[in-house]
C-alpha positions as CSV (number, residue, x, y, z in Angstrom):
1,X,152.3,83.8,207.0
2,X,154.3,80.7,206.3
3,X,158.1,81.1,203.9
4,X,156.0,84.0,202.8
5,X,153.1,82.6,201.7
6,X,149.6,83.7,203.0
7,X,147.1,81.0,204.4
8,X,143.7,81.0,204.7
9,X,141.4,80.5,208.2
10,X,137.9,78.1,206.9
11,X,135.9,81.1,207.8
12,X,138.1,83.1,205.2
13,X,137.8,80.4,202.1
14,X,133.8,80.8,203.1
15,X,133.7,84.2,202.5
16,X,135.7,84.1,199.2
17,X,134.1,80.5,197.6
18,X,130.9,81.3,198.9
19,X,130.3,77.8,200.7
20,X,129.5,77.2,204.0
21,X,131.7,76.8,207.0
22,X,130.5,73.4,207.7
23,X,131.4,72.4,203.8
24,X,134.8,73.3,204.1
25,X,135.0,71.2,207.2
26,X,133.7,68.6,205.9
27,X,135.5,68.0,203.1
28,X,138.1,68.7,204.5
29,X,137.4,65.9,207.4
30,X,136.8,63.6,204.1
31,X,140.3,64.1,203.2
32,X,139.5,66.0,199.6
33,X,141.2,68.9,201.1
34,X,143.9,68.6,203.8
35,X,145.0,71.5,205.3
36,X,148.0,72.9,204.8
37,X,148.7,74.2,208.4
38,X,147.6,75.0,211.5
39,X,147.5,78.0,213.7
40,X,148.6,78.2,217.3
41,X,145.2,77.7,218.3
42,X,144.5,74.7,216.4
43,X,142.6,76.0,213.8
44,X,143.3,74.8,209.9
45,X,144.9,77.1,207.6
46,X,145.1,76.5,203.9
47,X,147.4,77.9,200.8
48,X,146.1,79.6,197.9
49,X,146.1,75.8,195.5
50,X,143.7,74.3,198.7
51,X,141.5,77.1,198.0
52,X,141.7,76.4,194.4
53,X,140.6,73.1,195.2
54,X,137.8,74.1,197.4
55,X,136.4,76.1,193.9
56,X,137.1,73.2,191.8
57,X,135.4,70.7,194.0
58,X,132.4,73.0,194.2
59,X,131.9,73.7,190.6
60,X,132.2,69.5,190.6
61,X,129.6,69.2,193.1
62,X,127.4,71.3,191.4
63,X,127.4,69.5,188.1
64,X,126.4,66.7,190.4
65,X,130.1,64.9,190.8
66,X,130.3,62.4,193.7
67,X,132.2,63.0,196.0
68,X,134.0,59.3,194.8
69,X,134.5,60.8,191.8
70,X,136.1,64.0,192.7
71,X,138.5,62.2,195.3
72,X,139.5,60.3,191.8
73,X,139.9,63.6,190.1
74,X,142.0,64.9,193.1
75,X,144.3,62.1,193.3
76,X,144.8,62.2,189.1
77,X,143.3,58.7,188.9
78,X,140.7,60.1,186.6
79,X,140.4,63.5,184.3
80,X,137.6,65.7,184.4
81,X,136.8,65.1,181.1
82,X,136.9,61.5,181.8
83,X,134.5,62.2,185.1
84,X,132.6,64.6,182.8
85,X,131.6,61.9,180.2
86,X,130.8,59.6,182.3
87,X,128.5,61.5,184.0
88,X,126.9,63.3,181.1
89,X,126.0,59.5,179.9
90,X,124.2,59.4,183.5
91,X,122.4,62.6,182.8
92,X,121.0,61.4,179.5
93,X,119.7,58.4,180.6
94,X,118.2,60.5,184.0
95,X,116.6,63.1,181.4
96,X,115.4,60.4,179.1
97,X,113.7,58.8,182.4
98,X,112.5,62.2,183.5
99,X,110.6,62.8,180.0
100,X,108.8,59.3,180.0
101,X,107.9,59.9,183.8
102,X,106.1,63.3,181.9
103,X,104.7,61.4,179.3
104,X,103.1,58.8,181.2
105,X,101.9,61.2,183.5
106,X,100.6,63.3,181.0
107,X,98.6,60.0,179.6
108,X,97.3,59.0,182.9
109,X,96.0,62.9,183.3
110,X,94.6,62.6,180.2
111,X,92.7,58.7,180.0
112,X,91.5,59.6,184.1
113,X,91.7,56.3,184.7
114,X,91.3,53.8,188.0
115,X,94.1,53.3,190.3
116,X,95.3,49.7,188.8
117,X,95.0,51.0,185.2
118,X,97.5,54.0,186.4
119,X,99.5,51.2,187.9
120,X,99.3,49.2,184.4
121,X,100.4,52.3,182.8
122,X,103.3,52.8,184.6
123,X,104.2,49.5,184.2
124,X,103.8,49.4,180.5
125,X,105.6,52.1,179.4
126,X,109.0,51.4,181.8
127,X,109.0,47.8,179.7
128,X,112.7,47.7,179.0
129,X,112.8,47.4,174.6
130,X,114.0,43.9,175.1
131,X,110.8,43.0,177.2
132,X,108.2,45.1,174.8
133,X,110.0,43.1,171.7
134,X,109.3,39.9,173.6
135,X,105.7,41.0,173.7
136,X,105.1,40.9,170.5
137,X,107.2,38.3,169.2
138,X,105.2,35.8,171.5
139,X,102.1,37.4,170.1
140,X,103.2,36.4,166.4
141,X,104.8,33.1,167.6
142,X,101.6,32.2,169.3
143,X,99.3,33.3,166.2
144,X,100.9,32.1,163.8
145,X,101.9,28.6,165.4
146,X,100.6,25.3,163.3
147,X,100.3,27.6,160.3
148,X,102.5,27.1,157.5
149,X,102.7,30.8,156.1
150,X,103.7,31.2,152.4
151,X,106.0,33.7,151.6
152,X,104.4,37.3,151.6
153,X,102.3,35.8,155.2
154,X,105.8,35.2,156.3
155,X,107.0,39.0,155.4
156,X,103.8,40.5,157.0
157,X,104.2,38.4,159.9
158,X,107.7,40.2,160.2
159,X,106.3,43.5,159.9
160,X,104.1,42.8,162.4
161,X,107.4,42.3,165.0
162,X,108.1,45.5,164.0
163,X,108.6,47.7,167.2
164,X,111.2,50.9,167.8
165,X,114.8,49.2,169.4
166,X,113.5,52.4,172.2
167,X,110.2,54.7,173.0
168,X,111.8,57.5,171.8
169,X,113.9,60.5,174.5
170,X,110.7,62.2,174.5
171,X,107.8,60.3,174.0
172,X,104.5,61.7,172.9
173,X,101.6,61.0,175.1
174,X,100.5,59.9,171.9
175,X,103.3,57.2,172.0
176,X,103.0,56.1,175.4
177,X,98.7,55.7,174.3
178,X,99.9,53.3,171.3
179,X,102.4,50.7,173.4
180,X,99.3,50.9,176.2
181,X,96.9,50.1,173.3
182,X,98.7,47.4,171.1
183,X,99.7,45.7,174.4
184,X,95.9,45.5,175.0
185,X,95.6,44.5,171.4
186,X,97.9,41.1,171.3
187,X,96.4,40.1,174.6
188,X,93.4,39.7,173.1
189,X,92.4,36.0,172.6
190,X,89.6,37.2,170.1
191,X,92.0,39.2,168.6
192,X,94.3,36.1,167.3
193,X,91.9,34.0,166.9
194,X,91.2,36.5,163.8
195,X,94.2,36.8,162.8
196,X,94.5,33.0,162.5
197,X,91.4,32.6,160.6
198,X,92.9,36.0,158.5
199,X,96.9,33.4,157.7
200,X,94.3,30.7,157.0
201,X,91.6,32.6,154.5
202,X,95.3,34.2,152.8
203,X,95.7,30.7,151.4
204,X,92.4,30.5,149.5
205,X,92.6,31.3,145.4
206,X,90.5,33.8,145.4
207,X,92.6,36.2,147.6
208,X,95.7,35.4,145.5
209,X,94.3,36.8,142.0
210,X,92.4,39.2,143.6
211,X,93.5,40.7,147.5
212,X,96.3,42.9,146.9
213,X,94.2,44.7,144.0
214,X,90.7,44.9,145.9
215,X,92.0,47.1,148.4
216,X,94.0,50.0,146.3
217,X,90.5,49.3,144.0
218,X,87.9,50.0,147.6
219,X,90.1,53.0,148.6
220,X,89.5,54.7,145.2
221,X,86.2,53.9,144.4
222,X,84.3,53.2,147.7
223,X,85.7,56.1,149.3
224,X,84.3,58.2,146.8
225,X,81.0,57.0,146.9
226,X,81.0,57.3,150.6
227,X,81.8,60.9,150.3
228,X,79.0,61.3,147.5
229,X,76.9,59.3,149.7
230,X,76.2,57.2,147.7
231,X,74.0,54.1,149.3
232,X,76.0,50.5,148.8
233,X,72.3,48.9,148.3
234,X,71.4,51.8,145.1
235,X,71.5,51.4,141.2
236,X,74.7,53.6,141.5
237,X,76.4,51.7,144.6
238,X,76.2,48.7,141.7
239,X,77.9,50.8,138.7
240,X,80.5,51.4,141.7
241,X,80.6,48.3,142.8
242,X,81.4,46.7,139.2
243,X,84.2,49.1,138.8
244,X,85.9,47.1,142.7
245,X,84.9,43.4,141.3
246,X,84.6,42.4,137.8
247,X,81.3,42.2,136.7
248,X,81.7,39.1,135.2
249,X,83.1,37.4,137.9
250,X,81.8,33.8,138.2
251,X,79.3,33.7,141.4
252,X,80.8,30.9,142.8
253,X,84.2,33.1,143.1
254,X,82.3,36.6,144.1
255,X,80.8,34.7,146.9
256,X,84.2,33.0,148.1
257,X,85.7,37.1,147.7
258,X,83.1,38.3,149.8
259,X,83.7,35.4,152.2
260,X,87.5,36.4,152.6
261,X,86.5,39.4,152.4
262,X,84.1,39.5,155.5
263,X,87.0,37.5,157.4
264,X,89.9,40.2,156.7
265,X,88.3,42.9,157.0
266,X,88.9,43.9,160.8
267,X,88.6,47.3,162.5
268,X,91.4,45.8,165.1
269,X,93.9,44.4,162.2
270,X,93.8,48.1,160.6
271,X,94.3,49.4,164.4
272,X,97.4,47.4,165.0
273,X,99.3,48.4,161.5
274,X,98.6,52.2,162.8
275,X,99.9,51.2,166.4
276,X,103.0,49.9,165.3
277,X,103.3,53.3,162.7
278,X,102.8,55.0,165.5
279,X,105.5,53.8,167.9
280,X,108.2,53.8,164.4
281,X,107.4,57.6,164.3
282,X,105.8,57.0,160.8
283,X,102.5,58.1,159.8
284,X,99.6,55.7,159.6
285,X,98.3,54.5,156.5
286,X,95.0,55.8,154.9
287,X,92.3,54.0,156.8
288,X,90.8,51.4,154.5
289,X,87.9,49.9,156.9
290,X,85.4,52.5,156.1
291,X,85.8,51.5,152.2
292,X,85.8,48.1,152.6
293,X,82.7,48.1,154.6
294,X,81.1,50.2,151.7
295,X,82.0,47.3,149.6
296,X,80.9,44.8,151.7
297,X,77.5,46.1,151.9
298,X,77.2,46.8,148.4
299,X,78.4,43.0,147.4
300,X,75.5,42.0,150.3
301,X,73.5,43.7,148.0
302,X,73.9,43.3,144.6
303,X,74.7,39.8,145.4
């Protein structure tokens, strides 16, 4: 007893905190806790507010405080709230981190792939949204270069620098298989190349009067023949057929359609639009490619 007021031996402040003799000590050593006496023996006593603190630092400690940080709180330099934001913007990011690690693992699980493509995986998917943005920006800047876009190739060159500002705080696998994917995509030098030839064949006449329509046009009539099964190269395919193209199109301009046609028509063009939907959380378009290659044949055909 000290002016009446009852101190506390470390083993005591153990056995009513709950943490270990050696804790005590050693924050104490650290100077978070100084005691507030000592016995004859030597031994350090401390007042009821130093075993206040001892609870306080512990419940600090368990939310995962530094020891920095608590001295801060100790001295008043800081508020727990103050501490408490801080460090709930550090366990964000860590949980954030934490559900990509899962979703990339969870991809690499799934795909089964070789060492280096777990490697590229990894890599891919911790690309910082600055440095998958400067991805594809090169990709368009390097497609498109020498090109002089009109106005609508400008917009859909735009759209196609369209990435999320962030994966999102808990990808998909799915997610994580689309930036792999479209990364693969727009490192493809066969890839641009098409796309090249696809901002040159956009110039051409033909496509102006009759592009935009021809697909909305394939989707509602090819598809249905397709699921009628209905043969491109048949008396019906035709009747289908002249309700996609006009029937009295000039052959000259039917043969320059199906030229354009053939050139922008790409499995890998439609796979890169349903990439980029992918990572922006939206749902994919209808596929087209299937009706478009219905038409195709059937113009092959009927000439």
């Amino acid at each position: 007893m000290t002016d009446g007021t009852e101190l506390y031996t470390v083993g005591q402040i153990a056995r009513r905190t709950g943490l270990s003799v050696h804790t005590i000590r050693f924050w104490s050593d650290s100077g978070l806790i100084t005691p507030t006496d000592r016995s004859a023996g030597g031994y350090r006593l401390y007042d009821a507010a130093a075993v206040a603190r001892f609870d306080l630092v512990r419940a600090l400690r368990e939310l995962g405080i530094g020891l920095e940080a608590v001295r801060r709180i100790l001295a008043r330099q800081a508020t727990v709230a103050e501490v408490a934001e801080v460090h709930a913007q550090a366990l964000d990011a860590e949980i954030k981190a934490l559900k990509l690690r899962r979703a990339v693992l969870r991809t690499i699980a799934r795909r089964g792939g070789t060492t280096e493509e777990t490697t590229m995986t990894h890599r891919l998917a911790h690309l910082s949204a600055a440095q998958r943005q400067q991805v594809i920006d090169e990709f368009v800047e390097n497609t498109f270069s020498g090109i002089a876009l009109d106005d609508d190739a400008e917009v859909v060159a735009e759209w196609m620098r369209e990435l999320p500002g962030e994966l999102p705080d808990d990808p998909a696998p799915g997610q994580v298989d689309a930036w792999i994917e479209l990364t693969d995509l727009v490192t493809d030098e066969d890839f641009r190349q098409r796309l090249r030839r696809i901002a040159l064949a956009g110039a051409s006449s033909v496509a102006s009067r009759y592009g935009l329509e021809l697909r909305s046009l394939a989707l509602r009539h090819a598809d249905r023949a397709r699921a009628e099964s209905i043969a491109p190269d048949s008396a019906e395919g035709r009747s289908i057929l002249d309700q996609i193209v006009e029937p009295g199109l000039p052959g000259v301009e039917r043969d320059e359609l199906r030229r354009w046609l053939e050139t922008v028509a790409d499995a890998r063009v439609e796979r890169y639009w349903e990439l980029i939907a992918v990572l922006n959380g939206r749902e994919p378009a209808p596929p087209a490619m299937p009706a478009l290659s219905w038409l195709l044949a059937a113009m092959r055909a009927h000439g």
